[in-house]
C-alpha positions in Angstrom: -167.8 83.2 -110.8 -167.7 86.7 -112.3 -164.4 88.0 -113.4 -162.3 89.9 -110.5 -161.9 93.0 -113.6 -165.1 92.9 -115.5 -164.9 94.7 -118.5 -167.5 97.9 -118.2 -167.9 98.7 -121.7 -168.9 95.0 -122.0 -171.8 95.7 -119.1 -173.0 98.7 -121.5 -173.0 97.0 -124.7 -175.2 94.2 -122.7 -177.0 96.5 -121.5 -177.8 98.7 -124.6 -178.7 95.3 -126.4 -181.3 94.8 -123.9 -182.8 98.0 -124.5 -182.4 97.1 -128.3 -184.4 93.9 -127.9 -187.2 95.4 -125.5 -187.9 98.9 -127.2 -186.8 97.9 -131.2 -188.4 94.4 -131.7 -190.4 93.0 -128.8 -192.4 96.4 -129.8 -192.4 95.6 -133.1 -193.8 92.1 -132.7 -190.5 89.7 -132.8 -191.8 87.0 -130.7 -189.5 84.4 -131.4 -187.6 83.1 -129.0 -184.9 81.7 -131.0 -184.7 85.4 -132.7 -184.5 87.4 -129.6 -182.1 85.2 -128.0 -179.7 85.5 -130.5 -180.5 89.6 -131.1 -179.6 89.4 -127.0 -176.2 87.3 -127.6 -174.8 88.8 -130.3 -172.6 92.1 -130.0 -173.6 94.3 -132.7 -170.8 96.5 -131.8 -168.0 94.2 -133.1 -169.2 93.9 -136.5 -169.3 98.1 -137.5 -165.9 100.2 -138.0 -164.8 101.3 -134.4 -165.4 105.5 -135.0 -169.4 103.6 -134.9 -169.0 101.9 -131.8 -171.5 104.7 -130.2 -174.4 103.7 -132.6 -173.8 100.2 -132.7 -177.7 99.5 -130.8 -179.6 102.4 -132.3 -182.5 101.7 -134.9 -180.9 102.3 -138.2 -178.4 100.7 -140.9 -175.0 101.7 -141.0 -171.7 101.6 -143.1 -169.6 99.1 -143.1 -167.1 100.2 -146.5 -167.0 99.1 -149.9 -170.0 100.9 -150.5 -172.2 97.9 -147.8 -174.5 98.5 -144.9 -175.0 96.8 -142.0 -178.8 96.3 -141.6 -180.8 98.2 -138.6 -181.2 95.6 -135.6 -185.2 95.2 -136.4 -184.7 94.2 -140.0 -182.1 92.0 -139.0 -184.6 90.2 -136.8 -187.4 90.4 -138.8 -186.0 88.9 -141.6 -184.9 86.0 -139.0 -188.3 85.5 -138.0 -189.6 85.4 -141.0 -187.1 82.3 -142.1 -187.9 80.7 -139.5 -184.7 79.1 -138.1 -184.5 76.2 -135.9 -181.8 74.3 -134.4 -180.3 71.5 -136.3 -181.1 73.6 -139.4 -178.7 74.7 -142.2 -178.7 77.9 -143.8 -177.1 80.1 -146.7 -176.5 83.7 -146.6 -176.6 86.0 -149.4 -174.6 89.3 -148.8 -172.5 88.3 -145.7 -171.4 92.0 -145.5 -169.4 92.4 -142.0 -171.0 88.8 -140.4 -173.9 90.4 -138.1 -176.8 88.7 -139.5 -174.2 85.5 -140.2 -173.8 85.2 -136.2 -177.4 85.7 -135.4 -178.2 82.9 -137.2 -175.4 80.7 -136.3 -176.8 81.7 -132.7 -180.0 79.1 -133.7 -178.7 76.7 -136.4 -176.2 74.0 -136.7 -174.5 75.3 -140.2 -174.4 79.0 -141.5 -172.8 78.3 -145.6 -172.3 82.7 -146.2 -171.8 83.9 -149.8 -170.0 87.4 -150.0 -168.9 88.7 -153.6 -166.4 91.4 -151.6 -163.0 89.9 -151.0 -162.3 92.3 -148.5 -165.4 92.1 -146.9 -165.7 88.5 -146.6 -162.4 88.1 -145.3 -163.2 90.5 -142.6 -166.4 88.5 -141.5 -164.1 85.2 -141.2 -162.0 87.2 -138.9 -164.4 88.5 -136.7 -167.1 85.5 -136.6 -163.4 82.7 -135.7 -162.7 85.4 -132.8 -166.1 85.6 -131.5 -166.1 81.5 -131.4 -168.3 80.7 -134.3 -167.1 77.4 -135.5 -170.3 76.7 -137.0 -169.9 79.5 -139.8 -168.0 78.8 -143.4 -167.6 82.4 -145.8 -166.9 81.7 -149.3 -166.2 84.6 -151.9 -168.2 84.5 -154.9 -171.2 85.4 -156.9 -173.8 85.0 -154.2 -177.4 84.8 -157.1 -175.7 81.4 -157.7 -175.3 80.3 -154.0 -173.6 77.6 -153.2 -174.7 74.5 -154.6 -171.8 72.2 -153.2 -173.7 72.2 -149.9 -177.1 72.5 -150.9 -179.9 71.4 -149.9 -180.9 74.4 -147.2 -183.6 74.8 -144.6 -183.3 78.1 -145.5 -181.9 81.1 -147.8 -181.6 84.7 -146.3 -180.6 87.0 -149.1 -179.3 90.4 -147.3 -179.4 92.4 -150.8 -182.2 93.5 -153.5 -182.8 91.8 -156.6 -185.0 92.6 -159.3 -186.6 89.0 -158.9 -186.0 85.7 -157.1 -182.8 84.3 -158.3 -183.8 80.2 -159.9 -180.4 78.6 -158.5 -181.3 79.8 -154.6 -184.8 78.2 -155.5 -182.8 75.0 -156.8 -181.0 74.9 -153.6 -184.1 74.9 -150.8 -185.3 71.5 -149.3 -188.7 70.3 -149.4 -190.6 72.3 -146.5 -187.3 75.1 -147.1 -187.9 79.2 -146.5 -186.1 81.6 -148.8 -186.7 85.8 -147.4 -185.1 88.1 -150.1 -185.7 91.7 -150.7 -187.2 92.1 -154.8 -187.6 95.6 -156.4 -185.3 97.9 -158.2 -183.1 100.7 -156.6 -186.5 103.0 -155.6 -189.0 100.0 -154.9 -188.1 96.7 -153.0 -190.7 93.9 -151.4 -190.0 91.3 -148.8 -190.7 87.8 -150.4 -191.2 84.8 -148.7 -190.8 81.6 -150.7 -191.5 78.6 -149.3 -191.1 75.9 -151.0 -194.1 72.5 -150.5 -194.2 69.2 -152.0 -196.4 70.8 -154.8 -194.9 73.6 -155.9 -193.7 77.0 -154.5 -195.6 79.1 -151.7 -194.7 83.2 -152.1 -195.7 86.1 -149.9 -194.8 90.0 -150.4 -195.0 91.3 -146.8 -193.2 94.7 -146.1 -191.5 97.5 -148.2 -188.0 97.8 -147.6 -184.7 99.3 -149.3 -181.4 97.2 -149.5 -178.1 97.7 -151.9 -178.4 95.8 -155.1 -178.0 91.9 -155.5 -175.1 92.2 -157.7 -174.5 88.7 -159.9 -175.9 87.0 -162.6 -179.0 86.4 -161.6 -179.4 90.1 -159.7 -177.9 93.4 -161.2 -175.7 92.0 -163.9 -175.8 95.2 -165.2 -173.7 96.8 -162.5 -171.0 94.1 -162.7 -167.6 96.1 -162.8 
């Protein structure tokens, strides 16, 4: 049964993500299932400062502090798509940022292993993805071109950041038959790469300009390391 004091600005937030899903991606050609369902679930609104609680559905990044974004809703779900989740799977993320693209993909596979270099940030995401009930998410602070090794082998590697090539430990760290999607280019260029990796070797497709903050780490922008 339904509440006796449903929450309204609950209603609208469903409401606006529906509007999200129908005029942002199923436009755009997201046709996953898996993808959309999660893009539905998810309330994009609890993972941006409050003061950006009215822009929380529209089609564009936004700021999340310590110099981070928060990726626009399609990008988010393209990049999904093209990792191409499935239940039972398990998954590192690069670049864990507030948790947004961490929940939608904890919305489709069994494990979500996240890799944030910001203390700050990461710490928030672990707040926010325990409250929202995602027991299926671990956030660990480091140096995110190494990824995690300790619970390596992945289905698949989402890197939410630009390097200036594939970093070789994430390549290390995919199964057999395992999808990494990572934006490559420098600050005015980037490329989304697909690489798969097969039984004989590695599979890699360059599929659609975009423009991310910089990998920072060893294997990304070491230069920028502070």
């Amino acid at each position: 049964m339904p509440p006796d004091n449903p929450d309204p600005s609950e209603d609208r937030h469903a409401k606006a993500r529906e509007r999200m899903v129908r005029q942002q991606l199923e436009r755009r050609n997201i046709t996953d299932e898996h993808v959309l369902r999660a893009m539905r679930t998810v309330p994009r609104h609890a993972f941006i400062p409050p003061e950006m609680q009215k822009s929380a559905y529209a089609d564009g990044p936004l700021p999340i502090g310590a110099g981070q974004t928060i990726s626009q809703p399609y990008i988010v779900a393209y990049m999904t798509q093209l990792l191409k989740p499935e239940p039972g799977d398990k998954v590192l993320e690069i670049g864990v940022g507030s948790g947004y693209q961490t929940a939608v993909l904890a919305e489709i596979v069994d494990e979500v292993i996240g890799v944030e270099r910001i203390p700050t940030l990461a710490e928030g995401a672990r707040a926010r993805l325990k409250a929202l009930g995602y027991d299926n998410v671990t956030v660990h602070v480091g140096d995110g071109t190494l990824g995690y090794a300790r619970a390596a082998p992945y289905d698949g590697i989402l890197v939410a950041a630009a390097s200036p090539g594939v970093p070789e430990p994430l390549i290390r760290q995919l199964k057999v038959g395992g999808r990494l999607v990572i934006p490559v280019g420098d600050d005015y260029s980037q490329t989304l790469r697909r690489v798969t990796r097969t039984e004989s070797g590695l599979r890699t497709e360059d599929l659609s300009p975009v423009r991310f903050v910089p990998l920072i780490g060893r294997h990304g922008f070491e230069d920028r390391l502070i």
